[in-house]
C-alpha positions in Angstrom: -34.1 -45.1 185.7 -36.1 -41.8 185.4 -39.5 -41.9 183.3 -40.3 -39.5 180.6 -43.5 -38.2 182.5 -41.2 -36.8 185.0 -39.0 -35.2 183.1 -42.1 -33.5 181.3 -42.8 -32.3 184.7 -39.7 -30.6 185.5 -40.5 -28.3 182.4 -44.0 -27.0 184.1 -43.7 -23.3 185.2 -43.9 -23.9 188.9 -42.9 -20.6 189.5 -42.3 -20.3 193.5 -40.9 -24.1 193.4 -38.4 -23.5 190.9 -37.1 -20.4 192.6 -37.0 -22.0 195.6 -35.1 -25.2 194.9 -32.4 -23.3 193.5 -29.0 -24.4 194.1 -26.0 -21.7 195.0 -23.4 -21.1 192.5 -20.6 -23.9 192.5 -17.3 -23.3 194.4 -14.2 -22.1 192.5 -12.7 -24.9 190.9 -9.4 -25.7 191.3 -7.0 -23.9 189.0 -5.2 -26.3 186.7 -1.7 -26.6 187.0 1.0 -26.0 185.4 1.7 -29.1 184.5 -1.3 -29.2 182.1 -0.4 -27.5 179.5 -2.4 -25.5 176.6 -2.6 -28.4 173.6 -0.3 -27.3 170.5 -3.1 -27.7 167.4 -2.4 -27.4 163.5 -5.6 -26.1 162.4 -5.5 -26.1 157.9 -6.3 -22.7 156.1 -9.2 -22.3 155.2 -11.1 -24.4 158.1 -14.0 -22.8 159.4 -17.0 -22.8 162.3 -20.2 -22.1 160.8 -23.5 -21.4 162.6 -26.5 -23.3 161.0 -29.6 -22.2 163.2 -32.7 -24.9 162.1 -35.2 -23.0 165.2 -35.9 -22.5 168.9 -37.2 -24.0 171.9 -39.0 -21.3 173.7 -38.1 -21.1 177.4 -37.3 -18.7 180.2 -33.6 -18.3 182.2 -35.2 -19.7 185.2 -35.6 -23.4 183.3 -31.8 -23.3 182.4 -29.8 -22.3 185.2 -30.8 -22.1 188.5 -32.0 -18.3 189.8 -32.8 -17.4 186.6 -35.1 -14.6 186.2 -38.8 -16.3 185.2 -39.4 -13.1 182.8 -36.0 -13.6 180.8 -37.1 -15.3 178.0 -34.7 -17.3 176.3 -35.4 -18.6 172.9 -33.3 -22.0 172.9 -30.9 -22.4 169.8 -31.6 -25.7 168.2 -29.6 -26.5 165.3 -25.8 -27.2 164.1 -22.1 -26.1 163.8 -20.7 -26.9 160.5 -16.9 -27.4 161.0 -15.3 -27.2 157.7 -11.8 -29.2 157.6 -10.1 -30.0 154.3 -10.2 -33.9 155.5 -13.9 -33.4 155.5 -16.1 -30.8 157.4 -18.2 -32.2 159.9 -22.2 -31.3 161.4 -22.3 -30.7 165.0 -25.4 -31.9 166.1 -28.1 -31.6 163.4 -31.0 -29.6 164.9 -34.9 -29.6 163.6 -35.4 -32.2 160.6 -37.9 -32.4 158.0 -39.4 -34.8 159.6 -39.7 -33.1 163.3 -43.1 -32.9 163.4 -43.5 -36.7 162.7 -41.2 -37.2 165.2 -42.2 -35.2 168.0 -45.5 -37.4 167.5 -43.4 -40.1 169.0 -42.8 -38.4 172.3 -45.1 -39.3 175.2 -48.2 -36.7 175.1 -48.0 -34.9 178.1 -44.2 -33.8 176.8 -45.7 -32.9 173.8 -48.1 -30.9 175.5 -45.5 -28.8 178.0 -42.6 -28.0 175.0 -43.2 -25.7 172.7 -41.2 -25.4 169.3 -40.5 -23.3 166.3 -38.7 -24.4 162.9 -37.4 -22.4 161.0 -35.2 -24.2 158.4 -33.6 -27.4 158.1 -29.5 -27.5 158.0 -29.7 -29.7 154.7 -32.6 -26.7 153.1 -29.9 -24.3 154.9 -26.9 -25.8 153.0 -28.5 -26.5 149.7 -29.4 -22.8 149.6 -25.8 -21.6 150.3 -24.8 -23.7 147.4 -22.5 -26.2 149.8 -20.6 -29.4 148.1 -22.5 -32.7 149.9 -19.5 -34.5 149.0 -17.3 -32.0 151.4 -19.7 -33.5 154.3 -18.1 -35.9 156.1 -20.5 -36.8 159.4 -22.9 -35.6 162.3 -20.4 -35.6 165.0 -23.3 -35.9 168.1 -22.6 -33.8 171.8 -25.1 -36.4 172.5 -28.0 -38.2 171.5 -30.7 -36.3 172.5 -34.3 -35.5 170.3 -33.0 -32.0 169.9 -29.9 -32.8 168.2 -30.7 -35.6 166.6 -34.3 -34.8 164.5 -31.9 -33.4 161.3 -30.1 -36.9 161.1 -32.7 -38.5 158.5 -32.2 -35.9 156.3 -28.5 -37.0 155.2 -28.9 -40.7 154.7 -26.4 -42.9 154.7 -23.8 -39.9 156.5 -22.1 -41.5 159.2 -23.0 -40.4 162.8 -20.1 -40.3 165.0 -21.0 -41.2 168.4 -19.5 -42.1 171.9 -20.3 -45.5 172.1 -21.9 -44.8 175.9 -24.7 -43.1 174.1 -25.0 -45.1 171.6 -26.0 -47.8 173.4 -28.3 -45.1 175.5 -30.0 -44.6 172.5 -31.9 -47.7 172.4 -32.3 -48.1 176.1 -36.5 -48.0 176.1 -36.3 -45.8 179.5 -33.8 -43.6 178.5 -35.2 -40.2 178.8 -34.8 -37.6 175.8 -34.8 -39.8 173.0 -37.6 -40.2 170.1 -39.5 -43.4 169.9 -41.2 -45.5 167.1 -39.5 -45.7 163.3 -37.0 -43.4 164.4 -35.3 -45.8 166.4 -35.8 -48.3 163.7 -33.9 -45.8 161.1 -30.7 -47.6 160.3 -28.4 -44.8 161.0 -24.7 -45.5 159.8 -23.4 -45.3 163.5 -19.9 -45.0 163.7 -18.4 -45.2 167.6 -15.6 -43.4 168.5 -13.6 -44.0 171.7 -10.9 -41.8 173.8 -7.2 -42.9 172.4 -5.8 -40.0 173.8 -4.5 -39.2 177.6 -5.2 -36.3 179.1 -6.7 -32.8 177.8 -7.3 -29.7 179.5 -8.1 -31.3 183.1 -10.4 -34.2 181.2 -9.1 -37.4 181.7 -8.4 -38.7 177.9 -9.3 -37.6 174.5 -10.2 -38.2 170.7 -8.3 -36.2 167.8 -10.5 -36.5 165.2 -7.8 -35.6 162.3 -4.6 -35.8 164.3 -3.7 -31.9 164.2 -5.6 -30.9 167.0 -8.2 -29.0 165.7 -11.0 -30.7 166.4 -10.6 -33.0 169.9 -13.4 -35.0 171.9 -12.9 -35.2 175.3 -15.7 -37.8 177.2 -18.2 -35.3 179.7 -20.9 -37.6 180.8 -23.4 -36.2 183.2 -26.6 -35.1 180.8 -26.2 -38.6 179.0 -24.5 -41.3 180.0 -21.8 -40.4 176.7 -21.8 -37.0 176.5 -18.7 -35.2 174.9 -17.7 -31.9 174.5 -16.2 -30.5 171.2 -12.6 -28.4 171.2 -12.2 -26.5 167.7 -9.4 -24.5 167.3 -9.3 -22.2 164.5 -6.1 -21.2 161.9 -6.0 -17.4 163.7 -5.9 -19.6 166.8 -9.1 -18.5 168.4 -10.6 -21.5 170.3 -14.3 -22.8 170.9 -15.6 -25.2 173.3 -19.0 -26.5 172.5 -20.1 -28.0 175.3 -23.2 -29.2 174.4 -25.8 -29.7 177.0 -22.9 -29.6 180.0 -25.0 -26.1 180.5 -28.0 -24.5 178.6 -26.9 -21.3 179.0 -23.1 -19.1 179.7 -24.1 -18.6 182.8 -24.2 -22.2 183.7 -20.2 -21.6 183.2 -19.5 -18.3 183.8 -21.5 -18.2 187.0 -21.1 -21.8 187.8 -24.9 -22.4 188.0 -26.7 -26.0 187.6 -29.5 -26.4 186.2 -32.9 -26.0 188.7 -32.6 -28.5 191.3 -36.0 -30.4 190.1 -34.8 -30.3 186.0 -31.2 -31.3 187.5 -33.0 -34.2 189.0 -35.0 -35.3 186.3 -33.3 -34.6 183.2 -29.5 -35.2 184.2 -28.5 -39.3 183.9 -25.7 -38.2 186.4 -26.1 -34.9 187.8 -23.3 -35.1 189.9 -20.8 -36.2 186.9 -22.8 -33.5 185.3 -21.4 -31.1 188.1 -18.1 -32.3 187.8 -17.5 -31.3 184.4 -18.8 -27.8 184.9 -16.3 -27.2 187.0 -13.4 -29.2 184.8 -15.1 -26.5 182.0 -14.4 -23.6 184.8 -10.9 -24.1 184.9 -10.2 -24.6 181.3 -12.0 -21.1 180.7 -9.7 -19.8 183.4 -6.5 -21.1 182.1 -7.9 -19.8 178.5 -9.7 -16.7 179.1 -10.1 -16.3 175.4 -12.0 -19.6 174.6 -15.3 -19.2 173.2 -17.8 -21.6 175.4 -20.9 -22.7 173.4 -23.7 -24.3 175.0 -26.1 -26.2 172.1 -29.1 -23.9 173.5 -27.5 -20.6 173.6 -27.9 -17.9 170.5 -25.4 -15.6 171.9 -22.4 -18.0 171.4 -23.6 -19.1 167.9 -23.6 -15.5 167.0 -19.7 -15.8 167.4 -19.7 -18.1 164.5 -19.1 -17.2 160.9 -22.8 -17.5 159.0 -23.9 -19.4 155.9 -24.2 -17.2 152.5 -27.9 -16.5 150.9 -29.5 -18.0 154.0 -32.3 -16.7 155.4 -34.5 -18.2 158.3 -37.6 -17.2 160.1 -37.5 -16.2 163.4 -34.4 -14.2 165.8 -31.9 -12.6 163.9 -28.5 -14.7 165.6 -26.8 -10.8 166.9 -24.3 -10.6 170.1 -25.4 -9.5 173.4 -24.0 -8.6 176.3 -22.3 -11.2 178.2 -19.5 -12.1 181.0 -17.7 -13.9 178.6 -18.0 -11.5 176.0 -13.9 -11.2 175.6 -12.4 -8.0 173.8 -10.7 -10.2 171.6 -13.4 -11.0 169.4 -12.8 -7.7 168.2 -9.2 -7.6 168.5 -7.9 -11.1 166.8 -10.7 -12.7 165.3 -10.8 -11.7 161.6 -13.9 -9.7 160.5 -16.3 -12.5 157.8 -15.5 -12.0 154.5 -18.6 -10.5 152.6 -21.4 -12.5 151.2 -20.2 -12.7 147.6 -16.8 -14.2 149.1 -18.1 -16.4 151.2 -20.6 -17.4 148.4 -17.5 -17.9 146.2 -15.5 -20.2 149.1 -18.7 -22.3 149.7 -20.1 -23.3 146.3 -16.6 -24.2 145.1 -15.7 -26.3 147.9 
């Protein structure tokens, strides 16, 4: 089982190794066939995917994906997507805390020492401001358990946290690497394990509906973490979203088909070759639908594809589209432009 002082390693700016023990892009995956069909979903009016930026992780494109450029900086999104579903709107993920500095104490030092943070607000600070209804809130629905999404959990007590129950039992595994320590692991969280009822979806092997109308499905990805799960929304104009979690860092760990640097791969993947897998499952699913909107949990460009809360402000990045291979035209062809701020205002506080 890998040790966290290793995995603290792999984030040292060894320039030349890095570069070096890059991996070439992945082969074309296979295309799916036509047997496996695009999944029919219901999606209600009025459901939503809501960005909900909490701060950053500062890093450069040669730590996500490997022969990135050591002078791209890119500012890691930490935070949450609020899904809002009349049977109860759900947190993806939970970002930076109140408590994050406490936390991080519980990392091992030399971690400590080699990542470098920024907070900028809390999702609960983020919702209270945008005048949200707590009782809407339904759950955390985690990609995975990691420190990163995790930290904002204490803030909601008593929320349940849906989880696969792979990771959940990863959580309290003493040598599991990405996890905090100390009182958080003592925090009684209100766990509540999901599992995959459903056969097949998209190319993945089975699959959870959370309401039964196919707006929000689970399908199992393990590779990062031993339970990893990537997150299909589907919206009521029919534009789709994949957040994939930590699968990649960055798009072009998808559109490029690039791992992560072989020595970061090594370290911080539990199964870097079920991790590869799934990349390329994720490949042909983008193929198949060339409209779906991936979302890595690290990457500000697909969260600035999301509809944004009302009376929020944050420090730090402006969230603002860039550039990108899977920047489709139909972002501004079909999806609907955001109402304005005193709409939006109006939907939220009432709901």
């Amino acid at each position: 089982m890998k040790k966290w002082p290793l995995v603290a390693a792999a984030a040292v700016p060894a320039v030349h190794l890095v570069r070096r023990l890059g991996s070439p892009a992945l082969p074309p995956p296979a295309a799916l066939p036509p047997s496996v069909p695009i999944p029919e979903a219901t999606p209600p009016a009025g459901m939503d995917l809501v960005a909900v930026p909490t701060g950053v992780n500062y890093r450069v494109a040669a730590y996500a994906y490997s022969g990135g450029s050591l002078f791209d900086r890119r500012d890691f999104y930490i935070g949450a997507a609020l899904i809002k579903h009349p049977q109860g709107d759900l947190l993806v993920d939970s970002g930076f805390g109140r408590d994050i500095a406490k936390q991080f104490a519980t990392m091992p030092r030399l971690f400590q020492r080699l990542t470098k943070y920024e907070v900028w607000k809390p999702a609960v600070e983020q919702l209270e401001a945008a005048g949200y209804d707590f009782g809407r809130l339904s759950g955390i629905l985690l990609t995975h358990a990691h420190w990163d999404h995790m930290s904002g959990i204490t803030d909601f007590p008593d929320l349940p946290v849906l989880i696969s129950a792979r990771d959940h039992a990863a959580f309290y595994n003493p040598e599991m690497f990405g996890n905090f320590r100390g009182y958080f692991q003592d925090t009684p969280f209100n766990w509540q394990e999901f599992g995959f009822e459903g056969g097949p979806y998209l190319g993945f092997p089975r699959h959870h509906d959370v309401y039964g109308d196919g707006s929000i499905v689970c399908v199992p990805a393990p590779g990062h973490t031993p339970g990893s799960v990537i997150v299909f929304v589907t919206l009521p104009n029919q534009v789709r979203y994949a957040l994939v979690g930590d699968l990649v860092w960055q798009r072009e760990g998808l559109t490029r088909r690039l791992e992560r640097p072989f020595l970061i791969r090594r370290l911080g993947d539990f199964d870097a070759e079920g991790n590869r897998q799934n990349i390329l499952r994720m490949a042909a699913v983008m193929q198949r639908i060339p409209d779906l909107i991936v979302v890595p949990a690290h990457d500000q460009r697909a969260f600035a594809e999301m509809s944004q809360l009302p009376n929020v402000t944050t420090r730090g990045l402006t969230l603002t589209p860039t550039s990108d291979a899977t920047t489709s035209q139909h972002r501004a062809q079909h999806k609907p432009p955001h109402p304005p701020p005193s709409e939006l205002h109006t939907r939220w506080a009432g709901r």
